[in-house]
N, CA, C and O atoms as CSV, one atom per row, in Angstrom:
chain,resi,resn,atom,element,x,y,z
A,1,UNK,N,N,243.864,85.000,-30.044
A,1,UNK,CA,C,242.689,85.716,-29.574
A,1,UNK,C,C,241.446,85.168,-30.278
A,1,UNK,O,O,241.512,84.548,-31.340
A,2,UNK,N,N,240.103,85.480,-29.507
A,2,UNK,CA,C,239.081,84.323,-30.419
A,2,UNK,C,C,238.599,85.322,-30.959
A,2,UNK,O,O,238.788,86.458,-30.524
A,3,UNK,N,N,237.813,85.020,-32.123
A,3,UNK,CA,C,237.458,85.766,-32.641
A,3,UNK,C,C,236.004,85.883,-33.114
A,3,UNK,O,O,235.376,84.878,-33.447
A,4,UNK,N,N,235.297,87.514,-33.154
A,4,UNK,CA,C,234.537,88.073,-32.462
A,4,UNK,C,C,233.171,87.056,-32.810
A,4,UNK,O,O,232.426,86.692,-31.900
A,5,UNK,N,N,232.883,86.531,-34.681
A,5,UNK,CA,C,232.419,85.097,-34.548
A,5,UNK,C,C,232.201,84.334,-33.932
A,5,UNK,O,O,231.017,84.038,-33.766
A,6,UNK,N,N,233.213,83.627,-33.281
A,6,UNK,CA,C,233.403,82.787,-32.242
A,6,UNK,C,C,232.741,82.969,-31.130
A,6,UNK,O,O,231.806,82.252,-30.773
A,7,UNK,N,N,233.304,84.218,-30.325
A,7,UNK,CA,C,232.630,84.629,-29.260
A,7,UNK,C,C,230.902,85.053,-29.222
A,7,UNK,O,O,230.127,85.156,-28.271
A,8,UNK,N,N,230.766,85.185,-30.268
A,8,UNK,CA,C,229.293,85.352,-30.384
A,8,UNK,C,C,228.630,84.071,-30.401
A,8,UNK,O,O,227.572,83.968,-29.781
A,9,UNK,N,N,229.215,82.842,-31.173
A,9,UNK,CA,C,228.545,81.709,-30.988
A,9,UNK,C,C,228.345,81.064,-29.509
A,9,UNK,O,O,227.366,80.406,-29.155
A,10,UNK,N,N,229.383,81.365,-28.787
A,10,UNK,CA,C,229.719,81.231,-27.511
A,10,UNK,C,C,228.670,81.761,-26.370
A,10,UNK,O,O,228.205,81.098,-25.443
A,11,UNK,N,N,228.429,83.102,-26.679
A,11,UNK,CA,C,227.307,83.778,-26.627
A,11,UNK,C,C,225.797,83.310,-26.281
A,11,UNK,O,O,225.019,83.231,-25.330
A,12,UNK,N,N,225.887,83.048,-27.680
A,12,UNK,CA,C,224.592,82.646,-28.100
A,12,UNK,C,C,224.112,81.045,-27.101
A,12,UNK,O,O,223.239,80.703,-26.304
A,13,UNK,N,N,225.416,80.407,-27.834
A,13,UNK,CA,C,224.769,79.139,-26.722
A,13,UNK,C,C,224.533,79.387,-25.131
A,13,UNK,O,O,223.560,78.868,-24.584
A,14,UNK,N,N,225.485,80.224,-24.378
A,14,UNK,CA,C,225.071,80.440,-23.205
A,14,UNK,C,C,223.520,81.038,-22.872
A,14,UNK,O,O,222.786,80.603,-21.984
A,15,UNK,N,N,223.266,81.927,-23.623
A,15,UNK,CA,C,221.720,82.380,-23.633
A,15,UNK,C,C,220.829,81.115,-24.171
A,15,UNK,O,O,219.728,80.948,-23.647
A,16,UNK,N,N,221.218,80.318,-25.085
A,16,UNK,CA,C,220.248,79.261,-25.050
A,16,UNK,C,C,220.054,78.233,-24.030
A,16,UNK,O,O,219.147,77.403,-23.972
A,17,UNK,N,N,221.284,78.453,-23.035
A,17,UNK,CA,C,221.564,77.036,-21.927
A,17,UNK,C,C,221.098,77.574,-20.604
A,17,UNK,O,O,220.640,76.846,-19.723
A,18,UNK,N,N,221.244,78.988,-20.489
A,18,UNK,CA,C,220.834,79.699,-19.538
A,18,UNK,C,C,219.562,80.581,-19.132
A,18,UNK,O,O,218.895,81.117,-20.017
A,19,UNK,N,N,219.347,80.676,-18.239
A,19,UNK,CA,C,218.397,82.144,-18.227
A,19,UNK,C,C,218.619,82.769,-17.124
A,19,UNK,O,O,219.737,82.572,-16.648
A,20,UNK,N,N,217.477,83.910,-16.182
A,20,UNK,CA,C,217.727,84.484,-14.884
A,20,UNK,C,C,217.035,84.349,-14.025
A,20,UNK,O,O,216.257,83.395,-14.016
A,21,UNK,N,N,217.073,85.146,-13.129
A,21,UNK,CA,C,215.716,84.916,-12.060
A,21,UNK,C,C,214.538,85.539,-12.307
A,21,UNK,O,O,213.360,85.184,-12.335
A,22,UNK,N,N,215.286,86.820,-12.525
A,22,UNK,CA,C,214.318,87.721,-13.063
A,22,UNK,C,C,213.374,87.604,-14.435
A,22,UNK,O,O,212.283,88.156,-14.295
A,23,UNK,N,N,213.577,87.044,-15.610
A,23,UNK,CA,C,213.556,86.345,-16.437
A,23,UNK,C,C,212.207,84.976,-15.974
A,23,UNK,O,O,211.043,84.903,-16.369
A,24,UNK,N,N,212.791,84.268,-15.242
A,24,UNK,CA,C,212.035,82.746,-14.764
A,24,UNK,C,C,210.503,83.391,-14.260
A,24,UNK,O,O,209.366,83.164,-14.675
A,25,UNK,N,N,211.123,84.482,-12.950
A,25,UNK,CA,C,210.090,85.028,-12.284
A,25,UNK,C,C,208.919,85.648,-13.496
A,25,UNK,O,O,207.779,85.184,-13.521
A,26,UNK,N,N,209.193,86.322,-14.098
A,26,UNK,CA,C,208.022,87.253,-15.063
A,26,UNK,C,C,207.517,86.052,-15.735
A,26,UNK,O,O,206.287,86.016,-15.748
A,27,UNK,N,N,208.172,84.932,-16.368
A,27,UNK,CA,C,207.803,83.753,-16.887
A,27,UNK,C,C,206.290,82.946,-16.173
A,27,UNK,O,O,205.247,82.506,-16.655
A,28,UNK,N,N,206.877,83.060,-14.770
A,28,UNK,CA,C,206.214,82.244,-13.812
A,28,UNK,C,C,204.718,83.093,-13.788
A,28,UNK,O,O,203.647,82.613,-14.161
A,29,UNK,N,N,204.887,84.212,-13.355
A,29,UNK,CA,C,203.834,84.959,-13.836
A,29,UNK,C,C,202.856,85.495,-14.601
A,29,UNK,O,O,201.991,86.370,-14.551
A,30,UNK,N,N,203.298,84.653,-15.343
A,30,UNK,CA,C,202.231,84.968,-17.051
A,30,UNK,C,C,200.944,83.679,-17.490
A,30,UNK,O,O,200.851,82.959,-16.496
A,31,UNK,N,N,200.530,83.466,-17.964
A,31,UNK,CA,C,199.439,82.392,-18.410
A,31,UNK,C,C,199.961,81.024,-18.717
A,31,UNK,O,O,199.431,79.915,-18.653
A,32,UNK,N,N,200.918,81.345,-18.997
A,32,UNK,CA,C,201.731,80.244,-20.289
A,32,UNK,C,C,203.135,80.556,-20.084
A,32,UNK,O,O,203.576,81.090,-21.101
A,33,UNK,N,N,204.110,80.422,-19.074
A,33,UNK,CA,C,205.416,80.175,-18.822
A,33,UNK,C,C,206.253,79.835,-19.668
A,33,UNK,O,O,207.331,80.380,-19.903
A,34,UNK,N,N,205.614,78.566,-20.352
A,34,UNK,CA,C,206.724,77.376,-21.405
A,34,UNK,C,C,207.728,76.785,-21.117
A,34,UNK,O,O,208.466,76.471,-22.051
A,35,UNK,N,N,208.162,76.382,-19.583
A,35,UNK,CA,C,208.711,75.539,-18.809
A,35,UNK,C,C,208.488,74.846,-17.894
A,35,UNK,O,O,207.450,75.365,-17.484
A,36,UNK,N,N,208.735,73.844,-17.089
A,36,UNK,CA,C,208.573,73.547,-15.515
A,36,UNK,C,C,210.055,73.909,-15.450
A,36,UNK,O,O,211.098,73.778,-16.091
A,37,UNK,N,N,209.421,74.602,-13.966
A,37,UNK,CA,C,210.679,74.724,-13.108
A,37,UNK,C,C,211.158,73.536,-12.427
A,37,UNK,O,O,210.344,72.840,-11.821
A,38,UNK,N,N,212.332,73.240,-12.457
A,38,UNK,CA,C,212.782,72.382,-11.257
A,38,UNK,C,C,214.139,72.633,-10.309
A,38,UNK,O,O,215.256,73.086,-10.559
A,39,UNK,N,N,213.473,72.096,-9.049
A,39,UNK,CA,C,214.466,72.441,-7.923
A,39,UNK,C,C,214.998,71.082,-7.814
A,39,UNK,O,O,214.272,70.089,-7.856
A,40,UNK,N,N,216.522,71.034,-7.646
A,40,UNK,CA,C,217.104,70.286,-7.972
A,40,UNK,C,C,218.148,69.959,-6.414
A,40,UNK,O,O,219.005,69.077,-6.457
A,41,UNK,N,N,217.966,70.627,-5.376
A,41,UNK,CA,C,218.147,70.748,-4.091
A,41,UNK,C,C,217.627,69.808,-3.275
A,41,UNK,O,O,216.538,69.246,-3.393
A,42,UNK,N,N,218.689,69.616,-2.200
A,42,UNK,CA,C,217.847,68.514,-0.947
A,42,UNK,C,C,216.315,68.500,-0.523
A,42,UNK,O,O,215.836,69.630,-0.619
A,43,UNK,N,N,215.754,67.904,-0.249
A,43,UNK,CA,C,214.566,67.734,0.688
A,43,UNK,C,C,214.787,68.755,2.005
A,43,UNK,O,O,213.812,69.408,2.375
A,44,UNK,N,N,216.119,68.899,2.740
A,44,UNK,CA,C,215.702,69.929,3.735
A,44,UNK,C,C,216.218,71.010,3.136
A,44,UNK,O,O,216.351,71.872,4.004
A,45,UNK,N,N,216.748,71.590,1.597
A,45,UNK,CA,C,216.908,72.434,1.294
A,45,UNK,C,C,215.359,73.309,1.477
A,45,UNK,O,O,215.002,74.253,2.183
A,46,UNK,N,N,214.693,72.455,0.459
A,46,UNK,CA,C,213.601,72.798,-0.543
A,46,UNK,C,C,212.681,72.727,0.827
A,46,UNK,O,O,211.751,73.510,0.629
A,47,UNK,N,N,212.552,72.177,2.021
A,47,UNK,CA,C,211.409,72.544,3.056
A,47,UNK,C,C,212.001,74.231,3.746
A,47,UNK,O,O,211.146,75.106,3.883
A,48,UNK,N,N,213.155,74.469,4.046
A,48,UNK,CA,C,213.841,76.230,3.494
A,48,UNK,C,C,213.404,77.252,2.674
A,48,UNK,O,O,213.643,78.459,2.612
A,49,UNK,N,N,212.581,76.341,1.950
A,49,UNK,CA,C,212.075,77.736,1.186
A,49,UNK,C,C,212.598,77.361,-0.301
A,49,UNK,O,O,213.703,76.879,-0.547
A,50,UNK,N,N,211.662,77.652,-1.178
A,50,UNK,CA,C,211.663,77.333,-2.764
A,50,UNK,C,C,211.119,78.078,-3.441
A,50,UNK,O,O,210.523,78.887,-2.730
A,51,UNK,N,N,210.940,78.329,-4.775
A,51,UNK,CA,C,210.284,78.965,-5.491
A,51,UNK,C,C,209.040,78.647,-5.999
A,51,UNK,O,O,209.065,78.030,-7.063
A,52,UNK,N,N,207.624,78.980,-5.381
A,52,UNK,CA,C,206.666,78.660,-5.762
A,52,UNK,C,C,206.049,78.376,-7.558
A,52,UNK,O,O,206.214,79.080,-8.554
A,53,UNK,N,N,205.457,77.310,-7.421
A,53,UNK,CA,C,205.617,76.691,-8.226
A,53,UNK,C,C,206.459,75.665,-8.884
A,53,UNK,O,O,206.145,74.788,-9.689
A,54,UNK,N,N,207.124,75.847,-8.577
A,54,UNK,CA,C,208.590,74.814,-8.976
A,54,UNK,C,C,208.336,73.729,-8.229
A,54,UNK,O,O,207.824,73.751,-7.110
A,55,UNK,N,N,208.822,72.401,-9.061
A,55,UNK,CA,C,208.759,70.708,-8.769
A,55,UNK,C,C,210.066,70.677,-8.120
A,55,UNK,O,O,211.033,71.241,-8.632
A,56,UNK,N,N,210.137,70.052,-7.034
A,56,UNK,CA,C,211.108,69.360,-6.900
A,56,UNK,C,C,211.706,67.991,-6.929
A,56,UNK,O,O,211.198,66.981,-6.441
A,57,UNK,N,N,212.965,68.086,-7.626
A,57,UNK,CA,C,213.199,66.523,-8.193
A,57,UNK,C,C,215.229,66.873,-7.755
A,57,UNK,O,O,215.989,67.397,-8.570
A,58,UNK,N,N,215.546,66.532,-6.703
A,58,UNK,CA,C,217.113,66.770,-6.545
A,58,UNK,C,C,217.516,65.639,-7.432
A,58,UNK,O,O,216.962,64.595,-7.779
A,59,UNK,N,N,218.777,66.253,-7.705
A,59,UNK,CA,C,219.941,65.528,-9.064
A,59,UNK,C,C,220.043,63.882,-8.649
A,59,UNK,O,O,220.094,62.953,-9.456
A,60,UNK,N,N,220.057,63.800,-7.442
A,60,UNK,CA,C,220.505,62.506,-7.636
A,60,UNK,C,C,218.775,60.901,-7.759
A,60,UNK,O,O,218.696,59.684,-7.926
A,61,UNK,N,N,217.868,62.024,-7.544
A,61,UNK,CA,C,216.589,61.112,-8.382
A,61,UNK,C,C,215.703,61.147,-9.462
A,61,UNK,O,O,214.607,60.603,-9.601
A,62,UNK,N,N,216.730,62.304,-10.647
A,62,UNK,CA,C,216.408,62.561,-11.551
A,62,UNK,C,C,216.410,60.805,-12.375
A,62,UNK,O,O,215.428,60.286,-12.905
A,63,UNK,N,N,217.475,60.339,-12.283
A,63,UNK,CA,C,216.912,59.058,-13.211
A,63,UNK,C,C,216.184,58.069,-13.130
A,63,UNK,O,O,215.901,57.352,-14.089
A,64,UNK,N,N,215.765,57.898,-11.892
A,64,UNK,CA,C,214.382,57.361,-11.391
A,64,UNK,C,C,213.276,58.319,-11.506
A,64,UNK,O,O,212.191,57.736,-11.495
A,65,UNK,N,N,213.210,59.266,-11.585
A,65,UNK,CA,C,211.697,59.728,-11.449
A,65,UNK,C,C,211.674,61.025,-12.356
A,65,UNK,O,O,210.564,61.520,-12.552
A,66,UNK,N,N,212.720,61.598,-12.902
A,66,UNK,CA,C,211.760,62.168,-14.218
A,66,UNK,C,C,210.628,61.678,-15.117
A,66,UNK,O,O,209.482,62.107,-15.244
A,67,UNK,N,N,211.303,60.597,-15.743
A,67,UNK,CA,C,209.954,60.039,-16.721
A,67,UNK,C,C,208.973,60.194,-15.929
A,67,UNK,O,O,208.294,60.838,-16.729
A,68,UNK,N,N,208.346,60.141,-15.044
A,68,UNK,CA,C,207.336,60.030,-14.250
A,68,UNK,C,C,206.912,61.219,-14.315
A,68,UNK,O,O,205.937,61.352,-15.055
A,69,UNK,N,N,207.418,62.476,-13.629
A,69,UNK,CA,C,206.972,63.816,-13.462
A,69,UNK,C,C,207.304,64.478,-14.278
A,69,UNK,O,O,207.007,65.485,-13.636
A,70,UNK,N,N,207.811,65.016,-15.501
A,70,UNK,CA,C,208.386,65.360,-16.467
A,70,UNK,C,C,207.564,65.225,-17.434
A,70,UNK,O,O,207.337,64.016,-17.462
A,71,UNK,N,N,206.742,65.920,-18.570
A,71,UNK,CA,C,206.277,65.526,-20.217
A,71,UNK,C,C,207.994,66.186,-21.086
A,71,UNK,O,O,208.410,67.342,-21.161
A,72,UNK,N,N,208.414,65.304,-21.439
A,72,UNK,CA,C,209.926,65.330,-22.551
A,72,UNK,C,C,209.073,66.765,-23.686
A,72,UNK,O,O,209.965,67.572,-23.945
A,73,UNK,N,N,208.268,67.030,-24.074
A,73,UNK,CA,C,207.813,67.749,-24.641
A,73,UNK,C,C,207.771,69.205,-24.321
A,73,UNK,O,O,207.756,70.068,-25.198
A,74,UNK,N,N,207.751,69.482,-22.907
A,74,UNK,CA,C,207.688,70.607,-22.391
A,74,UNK,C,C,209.393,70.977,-21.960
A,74,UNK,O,O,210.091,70.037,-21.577
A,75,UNK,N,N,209.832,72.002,-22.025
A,75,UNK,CA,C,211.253,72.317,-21.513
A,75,UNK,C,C,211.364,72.585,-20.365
A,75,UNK,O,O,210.335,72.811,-19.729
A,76,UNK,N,N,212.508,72.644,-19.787
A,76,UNK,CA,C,212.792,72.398,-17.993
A,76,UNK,C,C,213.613,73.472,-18.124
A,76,UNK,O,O,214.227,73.691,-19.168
A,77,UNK,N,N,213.699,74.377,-16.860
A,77,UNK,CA,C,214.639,75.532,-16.282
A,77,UNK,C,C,214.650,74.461,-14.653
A,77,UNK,O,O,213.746,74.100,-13.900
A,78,UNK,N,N,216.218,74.232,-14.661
A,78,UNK,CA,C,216.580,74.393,-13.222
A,78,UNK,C,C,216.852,74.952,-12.679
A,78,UNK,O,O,216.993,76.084,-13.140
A,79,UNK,N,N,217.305,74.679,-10.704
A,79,UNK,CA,C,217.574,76.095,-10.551
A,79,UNK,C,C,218.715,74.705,-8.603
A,79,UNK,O,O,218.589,73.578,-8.125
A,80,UNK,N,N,219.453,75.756,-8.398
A,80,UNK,CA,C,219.929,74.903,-7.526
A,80,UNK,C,C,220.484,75.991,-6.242
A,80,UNK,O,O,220.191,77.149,-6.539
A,81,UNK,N,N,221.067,75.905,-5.166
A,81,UNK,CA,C,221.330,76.816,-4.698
A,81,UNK,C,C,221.517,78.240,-4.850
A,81,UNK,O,O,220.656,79.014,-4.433
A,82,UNK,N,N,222.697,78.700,-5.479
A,82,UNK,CA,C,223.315,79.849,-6.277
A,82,UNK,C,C,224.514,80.009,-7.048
A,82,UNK,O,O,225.031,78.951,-7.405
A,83,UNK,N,N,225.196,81.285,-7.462
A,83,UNK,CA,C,226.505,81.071,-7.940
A,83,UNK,C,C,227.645,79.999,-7.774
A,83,UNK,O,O,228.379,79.513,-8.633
A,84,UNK,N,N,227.577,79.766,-6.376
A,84,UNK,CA,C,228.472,78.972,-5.811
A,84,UNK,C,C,228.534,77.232,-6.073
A,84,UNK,O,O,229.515,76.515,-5.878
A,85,UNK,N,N,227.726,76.981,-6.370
A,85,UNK,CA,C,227.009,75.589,-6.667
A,85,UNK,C,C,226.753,75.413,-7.856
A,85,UNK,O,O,226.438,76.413,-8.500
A,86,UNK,N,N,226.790,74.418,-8.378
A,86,UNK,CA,C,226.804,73.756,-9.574
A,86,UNK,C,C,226.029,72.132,-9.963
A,86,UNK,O,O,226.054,71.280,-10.851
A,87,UNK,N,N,225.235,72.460,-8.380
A,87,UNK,CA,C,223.945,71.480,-8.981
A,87,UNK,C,C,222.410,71.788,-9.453
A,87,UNK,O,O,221.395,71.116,-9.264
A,88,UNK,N,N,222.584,73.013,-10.122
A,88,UNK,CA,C,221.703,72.784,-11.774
A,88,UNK,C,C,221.851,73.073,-12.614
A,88,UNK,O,O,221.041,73.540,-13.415
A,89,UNK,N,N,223.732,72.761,-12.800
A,89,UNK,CA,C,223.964,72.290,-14.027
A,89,UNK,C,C,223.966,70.791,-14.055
A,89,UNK,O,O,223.578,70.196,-15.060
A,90,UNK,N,N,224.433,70.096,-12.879
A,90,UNK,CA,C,224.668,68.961,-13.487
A,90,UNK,C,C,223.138,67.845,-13.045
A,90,UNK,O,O,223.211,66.616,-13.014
A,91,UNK,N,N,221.609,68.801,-12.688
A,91,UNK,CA,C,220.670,68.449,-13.067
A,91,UNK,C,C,220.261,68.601,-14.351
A,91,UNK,O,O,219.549,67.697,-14.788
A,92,UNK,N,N,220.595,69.745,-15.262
A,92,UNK,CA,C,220.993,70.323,-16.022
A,92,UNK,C,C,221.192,68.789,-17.365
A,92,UNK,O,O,220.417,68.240,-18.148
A,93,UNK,N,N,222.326,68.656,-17.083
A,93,UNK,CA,C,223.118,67.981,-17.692
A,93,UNK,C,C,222.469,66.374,-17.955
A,93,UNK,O,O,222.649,65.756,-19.005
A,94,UNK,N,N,221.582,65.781,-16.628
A,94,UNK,CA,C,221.435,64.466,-16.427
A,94,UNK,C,C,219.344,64.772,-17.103
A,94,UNK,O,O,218.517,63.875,-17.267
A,95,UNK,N,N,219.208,65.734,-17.244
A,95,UNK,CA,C,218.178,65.684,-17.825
A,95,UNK,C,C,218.290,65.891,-19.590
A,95,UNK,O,O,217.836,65.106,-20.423
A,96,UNK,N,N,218.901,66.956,-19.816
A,96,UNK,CA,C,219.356,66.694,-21.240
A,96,UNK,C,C,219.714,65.305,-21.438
A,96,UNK,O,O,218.902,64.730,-22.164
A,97,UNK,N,N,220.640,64.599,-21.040
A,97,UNK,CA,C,220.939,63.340,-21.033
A,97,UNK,C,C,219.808,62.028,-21.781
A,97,UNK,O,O,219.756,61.170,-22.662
A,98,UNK,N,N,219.150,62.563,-20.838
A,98,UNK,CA,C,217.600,62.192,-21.075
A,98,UNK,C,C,216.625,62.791,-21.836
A,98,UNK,O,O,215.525,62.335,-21.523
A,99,UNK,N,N,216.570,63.492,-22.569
A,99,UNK,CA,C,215.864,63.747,-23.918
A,99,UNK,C,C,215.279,65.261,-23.225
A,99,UNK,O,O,214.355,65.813,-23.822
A,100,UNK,N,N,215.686,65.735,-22.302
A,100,UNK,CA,C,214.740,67.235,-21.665
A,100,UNK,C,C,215.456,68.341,-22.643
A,100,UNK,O,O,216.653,68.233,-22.910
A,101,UNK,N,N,214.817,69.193,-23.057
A,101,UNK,CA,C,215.155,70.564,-23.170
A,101,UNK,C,C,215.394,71.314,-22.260
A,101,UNK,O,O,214.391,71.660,-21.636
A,102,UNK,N,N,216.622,71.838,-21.818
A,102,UNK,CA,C,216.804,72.385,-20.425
A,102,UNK,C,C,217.576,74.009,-20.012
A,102,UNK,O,O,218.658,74.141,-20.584
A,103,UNK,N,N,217.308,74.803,-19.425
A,103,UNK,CA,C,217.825,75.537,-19.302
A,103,UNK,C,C,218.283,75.619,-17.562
A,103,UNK,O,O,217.668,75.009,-16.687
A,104,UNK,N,N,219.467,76.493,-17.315
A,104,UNK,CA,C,219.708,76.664,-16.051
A,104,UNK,C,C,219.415,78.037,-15.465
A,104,UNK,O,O,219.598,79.176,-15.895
A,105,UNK,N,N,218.934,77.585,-14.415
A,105,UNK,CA,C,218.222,79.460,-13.568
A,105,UNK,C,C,219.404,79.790,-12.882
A,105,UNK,O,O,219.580,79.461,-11.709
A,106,UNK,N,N,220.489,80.624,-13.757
A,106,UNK,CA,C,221.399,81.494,-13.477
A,106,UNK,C,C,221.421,82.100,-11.673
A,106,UNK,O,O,220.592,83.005,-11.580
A,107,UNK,N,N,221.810,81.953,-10.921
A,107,UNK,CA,C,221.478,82.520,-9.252
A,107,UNK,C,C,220.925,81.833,-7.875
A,107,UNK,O,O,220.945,82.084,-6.670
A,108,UNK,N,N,220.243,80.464,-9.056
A,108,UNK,CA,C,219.737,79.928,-8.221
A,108,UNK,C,C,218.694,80.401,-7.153
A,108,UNK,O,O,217.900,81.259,-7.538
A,109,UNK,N,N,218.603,80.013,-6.025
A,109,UNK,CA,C,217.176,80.253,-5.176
A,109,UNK,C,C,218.013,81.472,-4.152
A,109,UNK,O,O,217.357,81.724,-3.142
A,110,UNK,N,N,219.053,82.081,-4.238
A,110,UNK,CA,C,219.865,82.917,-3.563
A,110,UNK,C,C,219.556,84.138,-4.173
A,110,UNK,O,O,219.128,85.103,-3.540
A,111,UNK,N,N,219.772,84.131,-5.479
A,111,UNK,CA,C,219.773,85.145,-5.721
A,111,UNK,C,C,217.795,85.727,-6.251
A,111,UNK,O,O,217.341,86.814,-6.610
A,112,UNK,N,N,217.168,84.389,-6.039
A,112,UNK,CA,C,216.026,84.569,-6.644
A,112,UNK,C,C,215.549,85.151,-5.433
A,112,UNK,O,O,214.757,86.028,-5.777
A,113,UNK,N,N,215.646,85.098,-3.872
A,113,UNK,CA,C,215.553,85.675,-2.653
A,113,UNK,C,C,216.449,87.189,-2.406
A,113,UNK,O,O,216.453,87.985,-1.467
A,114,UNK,N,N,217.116,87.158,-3.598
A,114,UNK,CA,C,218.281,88.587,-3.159
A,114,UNK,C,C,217.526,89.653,-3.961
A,114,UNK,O,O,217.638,90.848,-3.687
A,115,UNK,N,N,216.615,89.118,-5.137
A,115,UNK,CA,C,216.025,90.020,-5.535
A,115,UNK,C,C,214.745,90.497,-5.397
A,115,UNK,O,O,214.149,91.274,-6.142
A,116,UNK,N,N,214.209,89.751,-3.960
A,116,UNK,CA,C,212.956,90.095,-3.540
A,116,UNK,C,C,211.767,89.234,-3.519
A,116,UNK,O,O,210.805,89.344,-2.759
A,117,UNK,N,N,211.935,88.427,-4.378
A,117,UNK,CA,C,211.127,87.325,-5.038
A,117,UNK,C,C,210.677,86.402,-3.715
A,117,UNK,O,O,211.650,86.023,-3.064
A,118,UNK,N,N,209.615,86.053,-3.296
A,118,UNK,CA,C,208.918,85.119,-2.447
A,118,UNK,C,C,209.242,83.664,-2.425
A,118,UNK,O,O,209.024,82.914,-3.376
A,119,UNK,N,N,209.705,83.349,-1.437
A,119,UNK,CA,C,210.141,81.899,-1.570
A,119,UNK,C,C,208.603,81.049,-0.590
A,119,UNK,O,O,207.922,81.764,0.145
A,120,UNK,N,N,208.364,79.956,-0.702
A,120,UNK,CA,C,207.500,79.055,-0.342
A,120,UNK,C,C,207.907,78.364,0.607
A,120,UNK,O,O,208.811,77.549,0.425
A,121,UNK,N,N,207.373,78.528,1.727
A,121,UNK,CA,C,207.881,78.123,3.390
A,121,UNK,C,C,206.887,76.764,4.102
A,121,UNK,O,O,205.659,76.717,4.028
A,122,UNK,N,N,207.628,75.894,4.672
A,122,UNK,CA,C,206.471,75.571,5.555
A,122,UNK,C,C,205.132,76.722,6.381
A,122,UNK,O,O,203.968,76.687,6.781
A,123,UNK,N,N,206.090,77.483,6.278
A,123,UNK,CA,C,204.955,78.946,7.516
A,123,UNK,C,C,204.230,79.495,6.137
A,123,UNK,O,O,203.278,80.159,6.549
A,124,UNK,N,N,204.230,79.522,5.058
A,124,UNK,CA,C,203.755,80.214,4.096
A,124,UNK,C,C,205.071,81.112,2.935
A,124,UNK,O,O,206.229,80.726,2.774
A,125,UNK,N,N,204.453,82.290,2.311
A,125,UNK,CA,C,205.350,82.691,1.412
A,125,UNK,C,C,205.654,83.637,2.041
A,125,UNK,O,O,204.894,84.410,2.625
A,126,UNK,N,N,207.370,83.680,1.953
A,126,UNK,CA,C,208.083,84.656,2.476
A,126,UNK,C,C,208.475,85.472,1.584
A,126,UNK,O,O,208.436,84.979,0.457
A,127,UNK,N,N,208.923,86.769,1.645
A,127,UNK,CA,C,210.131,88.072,1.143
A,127,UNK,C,C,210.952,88.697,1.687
A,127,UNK,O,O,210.805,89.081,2.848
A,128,UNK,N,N,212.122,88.971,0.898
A,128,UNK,CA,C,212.084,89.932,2.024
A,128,UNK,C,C,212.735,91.388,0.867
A,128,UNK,O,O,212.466,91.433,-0.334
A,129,UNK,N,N,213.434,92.244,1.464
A,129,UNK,CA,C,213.192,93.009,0.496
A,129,UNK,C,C,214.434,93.063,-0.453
A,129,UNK,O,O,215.603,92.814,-0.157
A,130,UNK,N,N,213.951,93.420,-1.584
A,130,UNK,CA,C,215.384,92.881,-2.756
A,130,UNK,C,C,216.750,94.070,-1.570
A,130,UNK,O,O,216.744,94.992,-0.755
A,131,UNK,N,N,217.701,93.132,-2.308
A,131,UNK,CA,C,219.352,93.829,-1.860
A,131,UNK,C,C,219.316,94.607,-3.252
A,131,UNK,O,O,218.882,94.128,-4.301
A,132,UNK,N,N,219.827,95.842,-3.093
A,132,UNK,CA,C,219.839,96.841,-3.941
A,132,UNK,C,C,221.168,97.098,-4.601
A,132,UNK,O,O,221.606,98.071,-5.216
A,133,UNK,N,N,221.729,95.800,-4.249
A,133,UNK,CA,C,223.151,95.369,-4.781
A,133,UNK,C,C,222.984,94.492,-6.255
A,133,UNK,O,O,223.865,94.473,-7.116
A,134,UNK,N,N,221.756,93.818,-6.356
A,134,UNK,CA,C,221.192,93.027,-7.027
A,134,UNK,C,C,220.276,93.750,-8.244
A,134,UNK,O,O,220.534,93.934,-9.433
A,135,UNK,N,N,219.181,94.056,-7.489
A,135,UNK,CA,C,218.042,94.334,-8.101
A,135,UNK,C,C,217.126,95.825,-7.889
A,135,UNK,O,O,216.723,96.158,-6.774
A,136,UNK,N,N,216.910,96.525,-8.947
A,136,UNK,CA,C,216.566,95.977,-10.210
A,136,UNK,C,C,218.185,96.033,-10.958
A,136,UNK,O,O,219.038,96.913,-11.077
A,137,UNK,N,N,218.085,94.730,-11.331
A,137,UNK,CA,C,219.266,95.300,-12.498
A,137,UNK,C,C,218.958,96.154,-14.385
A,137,UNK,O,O,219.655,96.899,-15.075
A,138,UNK,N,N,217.630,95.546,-14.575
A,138,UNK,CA,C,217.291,96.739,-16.034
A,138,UNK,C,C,217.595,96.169,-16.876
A,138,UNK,O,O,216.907,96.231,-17.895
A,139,UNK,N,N,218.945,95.224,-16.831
A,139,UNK,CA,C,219.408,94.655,-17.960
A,139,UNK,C,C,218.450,93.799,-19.280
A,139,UNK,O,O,219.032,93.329,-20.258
C-alpha cells in the first residue's frame, strides 16, 4: 500500500502539472493571468470554437513554431479536446521538452463549454448554458 507521504507527493505534482477550466477561466480574466494558453487541436477543430484568447499551436507544429510564438520565460497551460483525449498532454510533454513551463487544462475545450464558458466562433462568441452536472462545482 503507498504510503500517505507518497501519495501526497503524487498529489502535489499533479497540481503542479495540472490545472482546471474553471481555474484557467478566472485566470484569463484578471490583469495578469501568468500564462499563455495554448490550443493544441486541429485547424478545423479550433475554427469550432476555442477559448478566447488562447494561441493556437496543434502538437504536431509545436517544434517548428514554438520558438517563434512562445517567450520560454512565460509558462504555458494547454488545453486539447477533453477527458477523452490526450493531446495536451502530449503538447504538454513536447513543450516541456523544450524548455516551457507547462501545465495541462484538465477538461479541455469540452468541458470548458460544459461549464458555460464562451467559446470563440467564426459567427462570434458563443455559450451556452453550464450543464449542472458540471458546474458550479465549489471545489
Amino acid at each position: 500500500m503507498m504510503t500517505p507521504t507518497r501519495a501526497a507527493e503524487i498529489f502535489a505534482e499533479r497540481l503542479a502539472t495540472q490545472t482546471d477550466v474553471a481555474d484557467v477561466q478566472a485566470a484569463l480574466g484578471s490583469a495578469a493571468p501568468g500564462f499563455v494558453l495554448v490550443d493544441s487541436r486541429s485547424a478545423a477543430a479550433w475554427r469550432q470554437g476555442h477559448v478566447p484568447g488562447a494561441l493556437h499551436l496543434p502538437t504536431a507544429e509545436i517544434g517548428r513554431r514554438a520558438a517563434d510564438l512562445l517567450d520560454p520565460a512565460v509558462p504555458v497551460v494547454t488545453y486539447c479536446w477533453g477527458p477523452g483525449c490526450n493531446g495536451a498532454t502530449r503538447a504538454a510533454l513536447a513543450l516541456s521538452l523544450r524548455g516551457y513551463a507547462v501545465r495541462e487544462m484538465l477538461g479541455g475545450v469540452e468541458y470548458w463549454a460544459r461549464e458555460g464558458f464562451a467559446l470563440r466562433t467564426p459567427a462570434g462568441e458563443l455559450a451556452h448554458e453550464a450543464d449542472p452536472l458540471v458546474a458550479p462545482c465549489g471545489c
